[in-house]
Structure formats: structure tokens, C-alpha cells
PQR file with spaces between the fields and no chain letter, atoms N, CA, C, O and H, PARSE charges and radii, in Angstrom:
ATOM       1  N    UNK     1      -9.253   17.158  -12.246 -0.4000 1.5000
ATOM       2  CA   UNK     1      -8.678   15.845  -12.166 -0.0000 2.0000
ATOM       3  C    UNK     1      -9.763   14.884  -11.680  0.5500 1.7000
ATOM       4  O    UNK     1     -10.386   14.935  -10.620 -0.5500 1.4000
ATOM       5  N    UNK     2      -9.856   14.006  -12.664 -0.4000 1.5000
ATOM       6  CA   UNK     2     -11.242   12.923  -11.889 -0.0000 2.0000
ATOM       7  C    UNK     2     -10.906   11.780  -11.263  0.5500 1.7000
ATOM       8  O    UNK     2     -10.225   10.994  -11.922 -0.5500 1.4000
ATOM       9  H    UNK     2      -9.350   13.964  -13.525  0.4000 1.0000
ATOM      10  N    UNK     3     -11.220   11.461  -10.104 -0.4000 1.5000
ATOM      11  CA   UNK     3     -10.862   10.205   -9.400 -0.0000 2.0000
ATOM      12  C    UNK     3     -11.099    8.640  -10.053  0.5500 1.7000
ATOM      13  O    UNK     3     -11.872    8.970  -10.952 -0.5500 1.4000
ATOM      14  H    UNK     3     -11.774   12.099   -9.569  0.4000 1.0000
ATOM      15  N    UNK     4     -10.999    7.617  -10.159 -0.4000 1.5000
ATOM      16  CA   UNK     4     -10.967    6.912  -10.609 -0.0000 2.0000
ATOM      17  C    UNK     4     -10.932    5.360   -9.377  0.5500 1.7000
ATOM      18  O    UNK     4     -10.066    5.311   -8.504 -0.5500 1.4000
ATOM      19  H    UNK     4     -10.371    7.349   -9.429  0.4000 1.0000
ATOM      20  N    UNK     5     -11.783    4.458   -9.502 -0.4000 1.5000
ATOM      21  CA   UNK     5     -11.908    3.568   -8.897 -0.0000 2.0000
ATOM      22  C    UNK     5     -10.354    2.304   -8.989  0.5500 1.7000
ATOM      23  O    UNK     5     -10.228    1.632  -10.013 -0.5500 1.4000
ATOM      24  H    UNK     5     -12.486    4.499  -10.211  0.4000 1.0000
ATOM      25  N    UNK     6      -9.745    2.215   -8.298 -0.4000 1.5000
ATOM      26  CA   UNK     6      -8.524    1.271   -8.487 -0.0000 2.0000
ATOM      27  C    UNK     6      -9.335   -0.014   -8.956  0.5500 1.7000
ATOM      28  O    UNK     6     -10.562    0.044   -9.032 -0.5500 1.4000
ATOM      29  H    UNK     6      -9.847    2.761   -7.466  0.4000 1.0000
ATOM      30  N    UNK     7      -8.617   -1.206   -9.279 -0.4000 1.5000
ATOM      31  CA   UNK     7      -8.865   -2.283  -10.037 -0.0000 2.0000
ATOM      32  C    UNK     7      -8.652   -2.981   -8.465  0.5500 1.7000
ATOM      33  O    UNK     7      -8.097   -2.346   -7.569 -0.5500 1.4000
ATOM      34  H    UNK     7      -7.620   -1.253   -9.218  0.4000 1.0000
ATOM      35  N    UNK     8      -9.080   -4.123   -8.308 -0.4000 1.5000
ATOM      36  CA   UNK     8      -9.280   -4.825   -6.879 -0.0000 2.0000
ATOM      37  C    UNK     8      -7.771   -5.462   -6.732  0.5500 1.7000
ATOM      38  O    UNK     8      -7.399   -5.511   -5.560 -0.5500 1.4000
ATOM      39  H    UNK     8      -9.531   -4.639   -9.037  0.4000 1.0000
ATOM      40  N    UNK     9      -6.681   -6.040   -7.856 -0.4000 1.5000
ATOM      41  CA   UNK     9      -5.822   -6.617   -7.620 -0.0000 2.0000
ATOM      42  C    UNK     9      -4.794   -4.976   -6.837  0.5500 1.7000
ATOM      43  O    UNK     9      -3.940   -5.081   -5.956 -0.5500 1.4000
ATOM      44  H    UNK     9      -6.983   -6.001   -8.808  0.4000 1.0000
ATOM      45  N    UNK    10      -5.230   -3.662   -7.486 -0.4000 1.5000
ATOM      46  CA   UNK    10      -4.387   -2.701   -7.323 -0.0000 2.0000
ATOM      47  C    UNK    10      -4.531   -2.466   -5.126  0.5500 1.7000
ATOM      48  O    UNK    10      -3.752   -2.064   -4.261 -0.5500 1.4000
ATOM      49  H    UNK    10      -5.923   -3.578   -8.201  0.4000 1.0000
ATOM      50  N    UNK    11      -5.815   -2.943   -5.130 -0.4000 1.5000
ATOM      51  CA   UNK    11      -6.231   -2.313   -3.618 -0.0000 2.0000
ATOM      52  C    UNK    11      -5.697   -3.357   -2.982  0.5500 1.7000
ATOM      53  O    UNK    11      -4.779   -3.171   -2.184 -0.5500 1.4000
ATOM      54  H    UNK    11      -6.447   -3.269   -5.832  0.4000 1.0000
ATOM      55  N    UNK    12      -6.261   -4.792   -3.273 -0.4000 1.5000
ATOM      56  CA   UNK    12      -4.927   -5.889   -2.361 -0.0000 2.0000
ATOM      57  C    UNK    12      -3.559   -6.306   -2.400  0.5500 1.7000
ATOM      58  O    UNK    12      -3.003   -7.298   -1.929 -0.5500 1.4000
ATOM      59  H    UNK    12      -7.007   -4.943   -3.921  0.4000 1.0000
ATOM      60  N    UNK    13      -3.063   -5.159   -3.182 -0.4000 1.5000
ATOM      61  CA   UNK    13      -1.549   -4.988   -2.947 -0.0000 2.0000
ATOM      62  C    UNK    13      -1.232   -4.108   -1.963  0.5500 1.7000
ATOM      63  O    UNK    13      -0.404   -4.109   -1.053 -0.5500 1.4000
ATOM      64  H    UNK    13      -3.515   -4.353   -3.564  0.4000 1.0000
ATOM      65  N    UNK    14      -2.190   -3.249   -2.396 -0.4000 1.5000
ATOM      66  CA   UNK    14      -1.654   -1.958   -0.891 -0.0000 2.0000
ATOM      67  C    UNK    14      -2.023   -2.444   -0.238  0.5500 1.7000
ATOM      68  O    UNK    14      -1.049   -2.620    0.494 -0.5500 1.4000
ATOM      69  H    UNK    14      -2.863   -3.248   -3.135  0.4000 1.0000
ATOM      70  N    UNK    15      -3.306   -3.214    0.483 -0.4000 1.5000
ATOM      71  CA   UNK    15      -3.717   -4.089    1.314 -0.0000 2.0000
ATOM      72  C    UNK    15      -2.687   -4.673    2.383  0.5500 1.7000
ATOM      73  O    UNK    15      -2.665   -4.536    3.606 -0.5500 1.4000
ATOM      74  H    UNK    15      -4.097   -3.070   -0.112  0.4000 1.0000
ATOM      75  N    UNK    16      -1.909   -5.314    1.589 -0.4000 1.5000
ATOM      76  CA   UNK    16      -0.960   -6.435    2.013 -0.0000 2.0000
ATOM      77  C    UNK    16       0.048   -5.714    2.248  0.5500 1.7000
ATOM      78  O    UNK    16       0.670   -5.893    3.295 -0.5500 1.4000
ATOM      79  H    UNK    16      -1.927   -5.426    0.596  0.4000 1.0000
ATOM      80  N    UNK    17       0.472   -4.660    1.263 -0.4000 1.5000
ATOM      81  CA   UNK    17       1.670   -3.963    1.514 -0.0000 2.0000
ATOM      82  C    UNK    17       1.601   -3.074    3.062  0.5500 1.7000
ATOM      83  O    UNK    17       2.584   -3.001    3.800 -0.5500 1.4000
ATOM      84  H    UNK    17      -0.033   -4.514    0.413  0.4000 1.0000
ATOM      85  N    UNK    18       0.109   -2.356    3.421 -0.4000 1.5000
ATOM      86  CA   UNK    18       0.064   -1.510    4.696 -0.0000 2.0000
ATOM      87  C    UNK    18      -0.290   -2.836    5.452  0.5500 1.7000
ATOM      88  O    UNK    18       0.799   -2.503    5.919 -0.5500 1.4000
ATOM      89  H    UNK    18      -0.690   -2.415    2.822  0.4000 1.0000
ATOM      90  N    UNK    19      -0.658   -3.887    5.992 -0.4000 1.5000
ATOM      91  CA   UNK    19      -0.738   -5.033    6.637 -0.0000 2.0000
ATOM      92  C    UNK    19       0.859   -5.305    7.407  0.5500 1.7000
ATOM      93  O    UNK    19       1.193   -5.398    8.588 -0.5500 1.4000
ATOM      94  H    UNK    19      -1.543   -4.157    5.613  0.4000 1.0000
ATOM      95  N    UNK    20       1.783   -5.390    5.829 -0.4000 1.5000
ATOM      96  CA   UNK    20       3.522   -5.842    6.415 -0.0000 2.0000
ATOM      97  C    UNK    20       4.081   -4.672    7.060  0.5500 1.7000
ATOM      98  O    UNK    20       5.048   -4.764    7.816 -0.5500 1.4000
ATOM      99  H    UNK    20       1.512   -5.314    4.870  0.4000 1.0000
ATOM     100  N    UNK    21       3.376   -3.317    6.727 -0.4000 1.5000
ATOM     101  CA   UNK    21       4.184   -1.898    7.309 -0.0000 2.0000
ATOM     102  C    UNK    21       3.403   -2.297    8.800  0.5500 1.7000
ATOM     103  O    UNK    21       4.179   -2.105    9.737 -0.5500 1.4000
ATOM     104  H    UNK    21       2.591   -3.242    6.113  0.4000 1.0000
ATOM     105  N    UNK    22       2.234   -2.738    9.181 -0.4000 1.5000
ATOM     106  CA   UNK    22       1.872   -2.504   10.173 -0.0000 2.0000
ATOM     107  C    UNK    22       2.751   -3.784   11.190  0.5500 1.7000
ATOM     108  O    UNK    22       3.547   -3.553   12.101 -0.5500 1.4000
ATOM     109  H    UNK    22       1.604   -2.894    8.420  0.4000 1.0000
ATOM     110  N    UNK    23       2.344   -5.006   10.731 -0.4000 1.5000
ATOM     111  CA   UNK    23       3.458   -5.847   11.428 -0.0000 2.0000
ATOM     112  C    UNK    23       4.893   -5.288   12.116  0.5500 1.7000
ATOM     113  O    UNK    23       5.297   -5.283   13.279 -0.5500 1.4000
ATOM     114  H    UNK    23       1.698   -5.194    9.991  0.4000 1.0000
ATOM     115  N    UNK    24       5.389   -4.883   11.019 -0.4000 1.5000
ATOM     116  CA   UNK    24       6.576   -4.165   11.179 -0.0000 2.0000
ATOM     117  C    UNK    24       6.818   -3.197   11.954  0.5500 1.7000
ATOM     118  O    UNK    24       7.971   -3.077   12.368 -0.5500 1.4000
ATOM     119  H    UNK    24       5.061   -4.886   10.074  0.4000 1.0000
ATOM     120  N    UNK    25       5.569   -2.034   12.451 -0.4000 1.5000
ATOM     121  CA   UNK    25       5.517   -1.150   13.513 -0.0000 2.0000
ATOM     122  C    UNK    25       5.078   -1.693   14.545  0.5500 1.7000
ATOM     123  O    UNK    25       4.868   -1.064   15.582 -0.5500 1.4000
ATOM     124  H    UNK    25       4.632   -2.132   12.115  0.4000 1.0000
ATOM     125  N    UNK    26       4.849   -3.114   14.388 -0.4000 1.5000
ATOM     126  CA   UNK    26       4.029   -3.772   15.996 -0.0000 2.0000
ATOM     127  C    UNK    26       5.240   -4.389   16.595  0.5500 1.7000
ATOM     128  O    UNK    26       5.263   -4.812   17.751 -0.5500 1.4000
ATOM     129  H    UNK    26       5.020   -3.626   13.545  0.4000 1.0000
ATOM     130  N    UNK    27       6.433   -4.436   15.623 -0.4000 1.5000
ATOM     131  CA   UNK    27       7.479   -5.555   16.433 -0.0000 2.0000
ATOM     132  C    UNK    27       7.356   -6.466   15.727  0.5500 1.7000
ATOM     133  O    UNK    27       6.754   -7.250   16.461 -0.5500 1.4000
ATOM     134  H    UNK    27       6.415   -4.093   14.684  0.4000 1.0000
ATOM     135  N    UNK    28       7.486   -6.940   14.835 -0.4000 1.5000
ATOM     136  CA   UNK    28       7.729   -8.350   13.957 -0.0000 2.0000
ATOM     137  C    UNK    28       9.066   -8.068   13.401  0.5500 1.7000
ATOM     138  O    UNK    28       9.263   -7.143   12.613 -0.5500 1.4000
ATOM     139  H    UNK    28       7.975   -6.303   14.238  0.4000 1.0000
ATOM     140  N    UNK    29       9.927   -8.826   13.793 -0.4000 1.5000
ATOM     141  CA   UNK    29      11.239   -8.370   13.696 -0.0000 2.0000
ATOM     142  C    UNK    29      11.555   -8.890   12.032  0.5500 1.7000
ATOM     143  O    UNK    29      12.670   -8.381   12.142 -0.5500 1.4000
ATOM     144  H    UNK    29       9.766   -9.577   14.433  0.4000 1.0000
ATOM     145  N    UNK    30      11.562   -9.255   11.093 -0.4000 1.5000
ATOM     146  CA   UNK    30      11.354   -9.131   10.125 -0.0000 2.0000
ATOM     147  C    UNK    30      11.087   -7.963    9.108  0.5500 1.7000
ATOM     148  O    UNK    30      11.905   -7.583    8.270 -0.5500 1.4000
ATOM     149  H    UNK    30      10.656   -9.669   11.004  0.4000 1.0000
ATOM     150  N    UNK    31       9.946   -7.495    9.280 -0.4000 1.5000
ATOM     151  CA   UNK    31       9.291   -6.023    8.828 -0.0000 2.0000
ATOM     152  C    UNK    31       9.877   -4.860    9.648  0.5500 1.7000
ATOM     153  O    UNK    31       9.562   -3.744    9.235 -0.5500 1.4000
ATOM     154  H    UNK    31       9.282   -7.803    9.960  0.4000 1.0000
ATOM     155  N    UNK    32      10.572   -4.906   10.600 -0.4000 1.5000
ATOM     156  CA   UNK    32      10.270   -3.927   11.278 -0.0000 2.0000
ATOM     157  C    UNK    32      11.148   -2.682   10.931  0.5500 1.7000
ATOM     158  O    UNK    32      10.943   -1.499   11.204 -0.5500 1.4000
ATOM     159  H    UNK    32      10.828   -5.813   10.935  0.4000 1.0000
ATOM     160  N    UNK    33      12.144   -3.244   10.280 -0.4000 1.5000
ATOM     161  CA   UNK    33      13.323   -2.292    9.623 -0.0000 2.0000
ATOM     162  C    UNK    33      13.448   -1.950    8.396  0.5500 1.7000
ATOM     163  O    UNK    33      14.494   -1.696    7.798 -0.5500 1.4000
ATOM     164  H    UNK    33      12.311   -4.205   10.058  0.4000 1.0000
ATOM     165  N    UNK    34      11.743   -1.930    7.775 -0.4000 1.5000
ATOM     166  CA   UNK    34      10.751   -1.469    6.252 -0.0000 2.0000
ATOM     167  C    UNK    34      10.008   -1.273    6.859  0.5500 1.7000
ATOM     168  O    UNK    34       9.651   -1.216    5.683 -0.5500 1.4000
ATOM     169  H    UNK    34      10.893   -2.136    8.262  0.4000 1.0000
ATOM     170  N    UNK    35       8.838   -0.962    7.940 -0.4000 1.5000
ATOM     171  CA   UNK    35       7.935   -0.706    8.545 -0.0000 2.0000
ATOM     172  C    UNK    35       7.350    0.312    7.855  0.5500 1.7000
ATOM     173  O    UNK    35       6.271    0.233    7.268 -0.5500 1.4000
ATOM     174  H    UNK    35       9.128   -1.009    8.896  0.4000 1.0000
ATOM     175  N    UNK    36       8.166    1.420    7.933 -0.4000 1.5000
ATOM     176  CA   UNK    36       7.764    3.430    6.993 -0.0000 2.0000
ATOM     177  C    UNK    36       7.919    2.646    5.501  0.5500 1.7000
ATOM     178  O    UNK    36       6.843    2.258    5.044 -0.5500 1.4000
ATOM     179  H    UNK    36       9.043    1.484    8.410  0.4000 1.0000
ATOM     180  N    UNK    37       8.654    2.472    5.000 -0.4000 1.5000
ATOM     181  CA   UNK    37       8.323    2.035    3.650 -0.0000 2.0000
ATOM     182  C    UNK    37       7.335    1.264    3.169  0.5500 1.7000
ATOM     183  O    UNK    37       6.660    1.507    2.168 -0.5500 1.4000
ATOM     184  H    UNK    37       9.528    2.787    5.371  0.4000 1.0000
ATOM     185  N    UNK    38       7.209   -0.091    4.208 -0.4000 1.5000
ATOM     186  CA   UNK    38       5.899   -0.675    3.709 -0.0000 2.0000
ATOM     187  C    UNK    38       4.832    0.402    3.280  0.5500 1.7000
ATOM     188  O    UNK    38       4.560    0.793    2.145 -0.5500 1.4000
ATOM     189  H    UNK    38       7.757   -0.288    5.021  0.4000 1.0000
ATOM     190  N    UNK    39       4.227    0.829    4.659 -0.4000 1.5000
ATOM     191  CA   UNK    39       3.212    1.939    4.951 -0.0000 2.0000
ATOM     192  C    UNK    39       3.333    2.720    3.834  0.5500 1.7000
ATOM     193  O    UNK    39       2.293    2.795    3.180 -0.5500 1.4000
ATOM     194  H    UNK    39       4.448    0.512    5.581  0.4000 1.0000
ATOM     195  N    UNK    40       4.338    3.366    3.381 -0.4000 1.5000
ATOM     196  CA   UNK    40       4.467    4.325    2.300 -0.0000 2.0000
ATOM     197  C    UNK    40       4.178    4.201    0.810  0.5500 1.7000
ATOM     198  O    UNK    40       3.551    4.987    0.100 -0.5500 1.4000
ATOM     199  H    UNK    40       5.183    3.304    3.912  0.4000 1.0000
ATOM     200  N    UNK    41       4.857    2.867    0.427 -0.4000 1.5000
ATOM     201  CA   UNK    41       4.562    2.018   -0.726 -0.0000 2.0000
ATOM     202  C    UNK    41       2.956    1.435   -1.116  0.5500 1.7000
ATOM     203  O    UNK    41       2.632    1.013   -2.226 -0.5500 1.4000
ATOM     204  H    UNK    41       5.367    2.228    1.003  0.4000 1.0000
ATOM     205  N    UNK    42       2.184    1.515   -0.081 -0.4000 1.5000
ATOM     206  CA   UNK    42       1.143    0.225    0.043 -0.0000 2.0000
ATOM     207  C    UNK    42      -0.351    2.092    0.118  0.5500 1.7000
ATOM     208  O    UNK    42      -1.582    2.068    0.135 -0.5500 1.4000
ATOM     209  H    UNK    42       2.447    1.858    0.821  0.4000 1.0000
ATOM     210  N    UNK    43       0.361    2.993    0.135 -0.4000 1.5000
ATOM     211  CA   UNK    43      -0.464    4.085   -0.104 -0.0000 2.0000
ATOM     212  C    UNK    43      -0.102    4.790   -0.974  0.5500 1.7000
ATOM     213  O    UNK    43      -0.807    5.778   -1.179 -0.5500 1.4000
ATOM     214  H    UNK    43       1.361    3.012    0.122  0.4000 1.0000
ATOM     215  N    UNK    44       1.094    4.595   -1.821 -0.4000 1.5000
ATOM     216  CA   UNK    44       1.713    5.348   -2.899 -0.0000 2.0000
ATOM     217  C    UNK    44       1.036    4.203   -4.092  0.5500 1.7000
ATOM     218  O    UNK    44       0.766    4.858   -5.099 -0.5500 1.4000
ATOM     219  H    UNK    44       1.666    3.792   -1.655  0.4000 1.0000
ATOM     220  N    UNK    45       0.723    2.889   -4.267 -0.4000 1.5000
ATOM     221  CA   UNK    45       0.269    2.000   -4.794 -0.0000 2.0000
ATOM     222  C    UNK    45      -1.149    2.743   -5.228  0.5500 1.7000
ATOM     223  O    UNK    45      -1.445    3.309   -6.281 -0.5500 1.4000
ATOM     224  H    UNK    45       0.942    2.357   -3.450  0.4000 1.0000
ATOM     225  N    UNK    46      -2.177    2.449   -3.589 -0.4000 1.5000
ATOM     226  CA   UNK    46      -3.702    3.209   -3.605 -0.0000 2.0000
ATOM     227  C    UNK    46      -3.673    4.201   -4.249  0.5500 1.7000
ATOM     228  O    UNK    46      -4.371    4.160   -5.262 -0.5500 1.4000
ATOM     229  H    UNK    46      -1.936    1.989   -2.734  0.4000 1.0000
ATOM     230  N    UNK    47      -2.953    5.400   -4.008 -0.4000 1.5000
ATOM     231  CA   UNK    47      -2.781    6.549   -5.009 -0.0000 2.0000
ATOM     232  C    UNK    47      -3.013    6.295   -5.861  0.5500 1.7000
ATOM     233  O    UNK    47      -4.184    6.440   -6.211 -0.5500 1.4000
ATOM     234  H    UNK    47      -2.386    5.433   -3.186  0.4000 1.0000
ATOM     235  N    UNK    48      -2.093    5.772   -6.717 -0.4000 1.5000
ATOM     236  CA   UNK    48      -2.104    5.998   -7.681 -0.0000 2.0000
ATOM     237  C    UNK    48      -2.684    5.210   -8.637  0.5500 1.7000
ATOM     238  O    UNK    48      -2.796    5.691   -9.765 -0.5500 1.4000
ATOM     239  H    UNK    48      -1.142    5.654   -6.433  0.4000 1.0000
ATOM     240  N    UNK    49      -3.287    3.509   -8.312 -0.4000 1.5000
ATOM     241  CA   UNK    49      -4.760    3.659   -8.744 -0.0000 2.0000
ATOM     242  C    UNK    49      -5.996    4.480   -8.525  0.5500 1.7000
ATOM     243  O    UNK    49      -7.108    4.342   -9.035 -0.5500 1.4000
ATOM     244  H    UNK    49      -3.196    3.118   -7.397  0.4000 1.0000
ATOM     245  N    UNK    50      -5.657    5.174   -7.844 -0.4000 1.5000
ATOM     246  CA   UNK    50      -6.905    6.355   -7.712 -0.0000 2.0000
ATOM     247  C    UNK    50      -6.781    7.121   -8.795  0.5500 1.7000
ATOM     248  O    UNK    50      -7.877    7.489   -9.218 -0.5500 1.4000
ATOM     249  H    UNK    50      -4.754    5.286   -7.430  0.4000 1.0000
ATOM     250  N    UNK    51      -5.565    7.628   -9.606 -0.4000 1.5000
ATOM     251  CA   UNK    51      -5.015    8.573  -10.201 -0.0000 2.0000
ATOM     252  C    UNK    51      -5.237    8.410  -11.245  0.5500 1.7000
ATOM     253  O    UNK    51      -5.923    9.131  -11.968 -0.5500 1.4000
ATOM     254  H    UNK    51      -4.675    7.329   -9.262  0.4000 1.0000
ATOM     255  N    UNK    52      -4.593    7.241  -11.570 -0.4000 1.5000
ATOM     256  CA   UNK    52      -4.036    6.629  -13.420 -0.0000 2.0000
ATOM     257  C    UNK    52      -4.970    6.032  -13.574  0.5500 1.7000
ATOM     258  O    UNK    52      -5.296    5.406  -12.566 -0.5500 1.4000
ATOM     259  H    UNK    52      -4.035    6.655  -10.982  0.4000 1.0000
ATOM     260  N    UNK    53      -5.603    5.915  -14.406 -0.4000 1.5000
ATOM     261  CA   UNK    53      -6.884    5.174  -15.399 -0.0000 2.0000
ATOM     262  C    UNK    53      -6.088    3.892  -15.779  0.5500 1.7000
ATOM     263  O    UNK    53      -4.935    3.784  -16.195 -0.5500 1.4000
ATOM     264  H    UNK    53      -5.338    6.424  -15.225  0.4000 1.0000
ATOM     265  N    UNK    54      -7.081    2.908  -15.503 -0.4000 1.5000
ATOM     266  CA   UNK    54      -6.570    1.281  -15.961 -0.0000 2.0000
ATOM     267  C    UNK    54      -5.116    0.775  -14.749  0.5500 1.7000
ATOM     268  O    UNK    54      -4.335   -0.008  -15.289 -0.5500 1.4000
ATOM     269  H    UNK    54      -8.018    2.996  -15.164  0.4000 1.0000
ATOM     270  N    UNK    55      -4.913    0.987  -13.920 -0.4000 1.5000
ATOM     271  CA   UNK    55      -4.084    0.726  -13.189 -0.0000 2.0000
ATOM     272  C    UNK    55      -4.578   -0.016  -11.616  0.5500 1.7000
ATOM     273  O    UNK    55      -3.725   -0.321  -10.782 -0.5500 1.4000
ATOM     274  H    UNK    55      -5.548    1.623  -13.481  0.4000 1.0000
């Protein structure tokens, strides 16, 4: 399986997405009740531009 470089819009989504999971575990009452999902989503994103070619 060969790794593959994500596309830059793919990395500042997870970016932003682990940014709102982290808010959300600091107490930003907003995020804080998606906190694990942010986090989860925003590395399931990275994945899988790592994974899928052109993504």
C-alpha cells in the first residue's frame, strides 16, 4: 500500500476540524459536546488523504 501526500485543502480541513475537537476538550462550551468527534473526523479526513489518491 503506498502512502500518498494529501492535497493542502485535504490537511486544512483536518486542521480546523482537530483545532474545534481541541477547543471543545479545553471547555468551549460550544464544541465541547463534539469534542471526540471533532478529533476523530479531522484524523479520519488526514487518513484518508494519506490513503486515496487525488483526495
Amino acid at each position: 500500500m503506498k502512502i500518498n501526500l494529501p492535497k493542502k485543502s485535504t490537511f486544512y480541513i483536518s486542521l480546523v476540524l482537530a483545532v474545534l475537537g481541541l477547543l471543545g476538550a479545553l471547555g468551549v462550551s460550544f464544541f465541547a459536546g463534539f469534542a471526540f468527534w471533532l478529533l476523530f473526523a479531522g484524523y479520519a479526513v488526514l487518513v484518508a488523504g494519506l490513503f486515496l489518491k487525488g483526495f
